[in-house]
N, C-alpha and C positions, 0 to 999 in steps of 0.2 A: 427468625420471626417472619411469618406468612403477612403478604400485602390483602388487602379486602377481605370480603367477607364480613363475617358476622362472628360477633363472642366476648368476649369480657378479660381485662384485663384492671390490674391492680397493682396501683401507685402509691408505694410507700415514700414520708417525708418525716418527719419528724422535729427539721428543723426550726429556726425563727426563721419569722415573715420576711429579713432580707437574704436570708439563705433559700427559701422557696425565691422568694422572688428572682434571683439570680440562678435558678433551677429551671425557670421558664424555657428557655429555650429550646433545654434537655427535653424536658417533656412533650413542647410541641414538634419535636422533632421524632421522638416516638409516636405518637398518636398519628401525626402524618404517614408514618411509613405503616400504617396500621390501621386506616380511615373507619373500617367497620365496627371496630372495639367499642364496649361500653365501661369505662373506667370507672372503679371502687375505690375512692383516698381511702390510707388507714395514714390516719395523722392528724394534726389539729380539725376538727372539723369545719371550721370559718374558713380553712383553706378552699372547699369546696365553692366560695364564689370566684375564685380567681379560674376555675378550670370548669370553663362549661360544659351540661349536660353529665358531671361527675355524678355520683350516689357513694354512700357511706360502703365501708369496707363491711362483710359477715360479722353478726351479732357475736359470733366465737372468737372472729381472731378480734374485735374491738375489746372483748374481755377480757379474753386467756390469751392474749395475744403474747404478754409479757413472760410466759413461760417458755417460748421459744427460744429465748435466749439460755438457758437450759440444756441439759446434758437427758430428761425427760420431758416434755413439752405436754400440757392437755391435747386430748385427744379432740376438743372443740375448737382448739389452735387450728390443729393440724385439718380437721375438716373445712375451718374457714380458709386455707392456703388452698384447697382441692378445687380443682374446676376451673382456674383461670387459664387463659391461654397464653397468657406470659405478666411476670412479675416485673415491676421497674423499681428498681428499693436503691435510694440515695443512703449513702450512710456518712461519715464525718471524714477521718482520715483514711477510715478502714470500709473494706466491703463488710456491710451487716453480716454479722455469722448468722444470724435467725435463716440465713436465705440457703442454706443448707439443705433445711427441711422441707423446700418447694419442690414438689415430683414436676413440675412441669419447666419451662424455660424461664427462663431469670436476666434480667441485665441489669449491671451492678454499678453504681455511678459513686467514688468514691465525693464529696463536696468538697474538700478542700486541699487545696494545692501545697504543695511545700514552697516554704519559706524562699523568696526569689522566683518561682510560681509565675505559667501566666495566667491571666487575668480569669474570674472563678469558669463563668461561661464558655468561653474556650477549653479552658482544661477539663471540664464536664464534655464536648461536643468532641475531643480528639478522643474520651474514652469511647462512645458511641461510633467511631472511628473504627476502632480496633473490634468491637463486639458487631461489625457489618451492619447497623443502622443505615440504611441513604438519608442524603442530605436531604433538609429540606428543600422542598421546589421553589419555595418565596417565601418575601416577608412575610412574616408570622407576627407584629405587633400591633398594624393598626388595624386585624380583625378580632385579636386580645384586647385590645382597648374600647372597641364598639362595644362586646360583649361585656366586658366588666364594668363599666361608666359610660354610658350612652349619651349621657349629657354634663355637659360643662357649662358652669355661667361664672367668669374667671370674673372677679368681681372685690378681693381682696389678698392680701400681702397673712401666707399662714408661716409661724414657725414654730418649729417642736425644738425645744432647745435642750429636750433629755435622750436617754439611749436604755439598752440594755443591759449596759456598761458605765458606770457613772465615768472611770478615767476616760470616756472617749467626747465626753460632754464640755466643750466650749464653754464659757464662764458666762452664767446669765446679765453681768452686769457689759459683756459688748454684746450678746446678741441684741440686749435694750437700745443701744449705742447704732447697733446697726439697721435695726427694724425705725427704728426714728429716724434716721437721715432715709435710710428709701420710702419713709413714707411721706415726708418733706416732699420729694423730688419726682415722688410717683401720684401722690394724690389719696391713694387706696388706701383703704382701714386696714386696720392686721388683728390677726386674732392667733393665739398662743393655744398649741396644741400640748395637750397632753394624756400620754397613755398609760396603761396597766404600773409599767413600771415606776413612774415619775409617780405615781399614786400610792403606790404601795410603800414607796420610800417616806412620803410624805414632806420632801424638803424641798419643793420646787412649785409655785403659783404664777400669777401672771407676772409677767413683765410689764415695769413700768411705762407707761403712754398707750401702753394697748389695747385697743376696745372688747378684747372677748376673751375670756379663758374657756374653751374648751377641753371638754372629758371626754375622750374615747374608751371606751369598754370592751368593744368586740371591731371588728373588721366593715361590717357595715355602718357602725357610723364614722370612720376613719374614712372610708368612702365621699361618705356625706362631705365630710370637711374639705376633702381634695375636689368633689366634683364643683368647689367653690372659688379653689385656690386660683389666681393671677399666677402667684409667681410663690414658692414653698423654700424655705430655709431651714438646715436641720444638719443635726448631726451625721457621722454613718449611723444610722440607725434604718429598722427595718421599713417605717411610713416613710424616711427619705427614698428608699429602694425601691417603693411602691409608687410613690410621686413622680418619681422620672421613669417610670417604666410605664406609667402613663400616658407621661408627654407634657404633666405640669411642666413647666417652665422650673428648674431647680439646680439648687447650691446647698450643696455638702460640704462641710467642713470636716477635714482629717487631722489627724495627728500621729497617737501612736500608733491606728489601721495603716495596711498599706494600701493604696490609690491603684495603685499597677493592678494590684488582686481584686480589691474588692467596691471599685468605682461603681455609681450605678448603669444602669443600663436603661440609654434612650440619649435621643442627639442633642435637646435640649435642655441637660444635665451637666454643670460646672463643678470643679471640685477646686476647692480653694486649701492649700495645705503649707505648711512651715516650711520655711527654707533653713533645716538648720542638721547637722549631720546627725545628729541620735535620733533622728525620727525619717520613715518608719520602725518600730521598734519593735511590734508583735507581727505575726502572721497569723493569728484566729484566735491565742488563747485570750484568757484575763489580762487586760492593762493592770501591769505591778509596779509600773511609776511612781513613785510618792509625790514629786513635784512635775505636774505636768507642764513643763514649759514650752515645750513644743504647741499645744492650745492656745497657750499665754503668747506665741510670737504673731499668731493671724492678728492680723488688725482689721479692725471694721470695716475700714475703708476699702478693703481685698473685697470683703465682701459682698459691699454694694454695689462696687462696679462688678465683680461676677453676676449679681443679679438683675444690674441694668442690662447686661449684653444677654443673658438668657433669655429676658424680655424682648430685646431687638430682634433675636432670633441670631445673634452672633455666637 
């Protein structure tokens, strides 16, 4: 891949918002080594506020893109792949087969790590290792962070206490347990985040003593709610990955995820998890636990003081 210049390039993702987000890195480290590119997401579209100065992927491959995967692909596929000067396509355990059919250069970022794995962002930046990326020259966070959220007025106590996962979801009756004693002790309102998924399920409202139940719909106003947050409590889920890649102040609670893999990213992010041997128990698939007790051993109390010391700045 050529340094400077001018030309276009196209950044395939596909994943959830904490797999993008812990993709970050990957990609500001491509775009750096490639300063002139004008980059096209084909992927969730709301992804395009996380990566500035992006534009939407050709009208052909956002169509027929899905032919590619194919043994005959539309020929409006294949014209939407034509013209870039290099392809960056994250795929899950496997490199995307679609990335075949690119005439031009391709780098291939598998997401996720095998089971004992290190942590996602490293093992994405050792394959950019191997495929001759340079490093980046410097931090790359708190010019993503100006550009994504330009202002902050930290102003209340937010927790999202669902996932995309119900087995990875903390028991709403201690997050209530926990957001009441920190807010005892901190002074701050709290407001109860909730997204697509918690919606769509329909089994999950505010927590009791909380002054706000919020609805997120789309990426921008997840936004809105963090550019409010003091301090953010949540599951692994993807607004937790978002929150501390921010620089909110935040506490994830783990269970059967594993912590080594998939912690979020940013220095003022705690992870509060069971001490108990069957947990971690997945590496990326479906939680198939029936009785989550590894959830059931965090105590509230882990929690609050992980959220005091994230607020200290400890």
């Amino acid at each position: 891949m050529s340094r400077g210049g001018s030309g276009t390039g196209l950044l395939y993702h596909a994943g959830g918002l904490g797999d993008w987000v812990l993709s970050l890195a990957a990609v500001h480290r491509v775009a750096a080594a490639a300063p002139g590119l004008r980059w096209s997401l084909w992927g969730p579209a709301d992804r395009r506020r996380l990566l500035a100065g992006s534009g939407p992927a050709p009208p052909g491959l956002l169509a027929r893109g899905h032919t590619l995967w194919g043994d005959a692909p539309d020929p409006a596929a294949l014209d939407g792949l034509a013209g870039f000067d290099v392809v960056l396509a994250f795929g899950g355990r496997d490199v995307p087969p679609w990335t075949r059919h690119v005439p031009g250069p391709v780098l291939s970022v598998r997401s996720f790590p095998p089971p004992g794995g290190p942590w996602v962002p490293a093992y994405q930046l050792r394959q950019l290792d191997r495929q001759g990326v340079p490093r980046f020259p410097g931090p790359w966070l708190p010019g993503w962070r100006r550009a994504v959220l330009p202002a902050r007025v930290p102003e209340r106590i937010v927790v999202h206490p669902g996932s995309g996962d119900p087995g990875k979801n903390w028991p709403a009756d201690m997050w209530a347990e926990a957001v009441a004693a920190l807010r005892r002790r901190t002074g701050l309102a709290a407001a109860v985040l909730l997204g697509p998924a918690e919606v769509e399920r329909g089994g999950m409202g505010a927590l009791p003593g909380v002054d706000e139940c919020v609805v997120c719909s789309d990426l921008g106003e997840l936004l809105a709610v963090l550019s409010r947050a003091a301090v953010y409590l949540g599951n692994d889920a993807g607004s937790t990955h978002l929150a501390a890649a921010l620089g909110v102040p935040t506490v994830a609670v783990f269970g059967p995820s594993d912590p080594e893999l998939w912690r979020p990213l940013g220095r003022r992010a705690a992870v509060v998890r069971p001490d108990l041997p069957c947990a971690p128990c997945t590496a990326g698939a479906p939680v198939s636990c029936p009785a989550a007790d590894c959830l059931a051993a965090v105590r509230p109390a882990a929690v609050v003081a992980a959220a005091e010391a994230v607020l200290a700045g400890r």
